[in-house]
C-alpha positions in Angstrom: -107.4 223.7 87.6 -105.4 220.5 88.4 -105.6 219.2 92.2 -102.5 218.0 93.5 -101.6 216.5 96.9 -99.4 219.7 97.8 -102.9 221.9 97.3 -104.7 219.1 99.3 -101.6 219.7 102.3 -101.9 223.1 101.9 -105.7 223.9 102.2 -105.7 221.5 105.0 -103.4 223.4 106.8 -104.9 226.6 106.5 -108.7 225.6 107.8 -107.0 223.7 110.6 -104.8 227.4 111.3 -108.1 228.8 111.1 -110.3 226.9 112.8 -107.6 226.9 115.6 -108.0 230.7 115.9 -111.7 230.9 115.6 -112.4 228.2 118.1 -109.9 229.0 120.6 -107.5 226.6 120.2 -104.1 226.5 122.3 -101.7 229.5 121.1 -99.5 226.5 121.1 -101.4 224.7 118.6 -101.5 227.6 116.5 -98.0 228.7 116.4 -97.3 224.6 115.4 -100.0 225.0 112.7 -98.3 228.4 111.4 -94.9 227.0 111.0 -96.0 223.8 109.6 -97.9 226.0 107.0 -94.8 228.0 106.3 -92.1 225.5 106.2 -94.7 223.1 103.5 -95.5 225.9 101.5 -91.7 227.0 101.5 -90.3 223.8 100.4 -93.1 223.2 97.6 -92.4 227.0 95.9 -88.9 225.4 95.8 -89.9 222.3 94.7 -91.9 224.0 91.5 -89.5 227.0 91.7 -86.6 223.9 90.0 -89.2 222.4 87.8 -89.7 225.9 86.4 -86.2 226.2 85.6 -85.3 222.6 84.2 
């Protein structure tokens, strides 16, 4: 499996969503977190989704 810096982003993301949850972190912080996650994660299956198709 080949580690890019989107995968690095994108793991990063999810432990801080998830430690944010599990430690009590502000539902603030979280919903920041979540939208962060989506709106990366969106715009990099884009990203691939037009390398696919060149």
């Amino acid at each position: 499996m080949h580690v890019t810096t989107d995968m690095i982003v994108g793991t990063g993301l999810i432990i801080a969503l998830l430690a944010a949850i599990l430690f009590g972190g502000s539902t603030e912080l979280q919903t920041t977190l979540g939208s962060g996650l989506i709106g990366y994660l969106g715009r990099t299956a884009i990203e691939n989704r037009k390398d696919d198709l060149k």
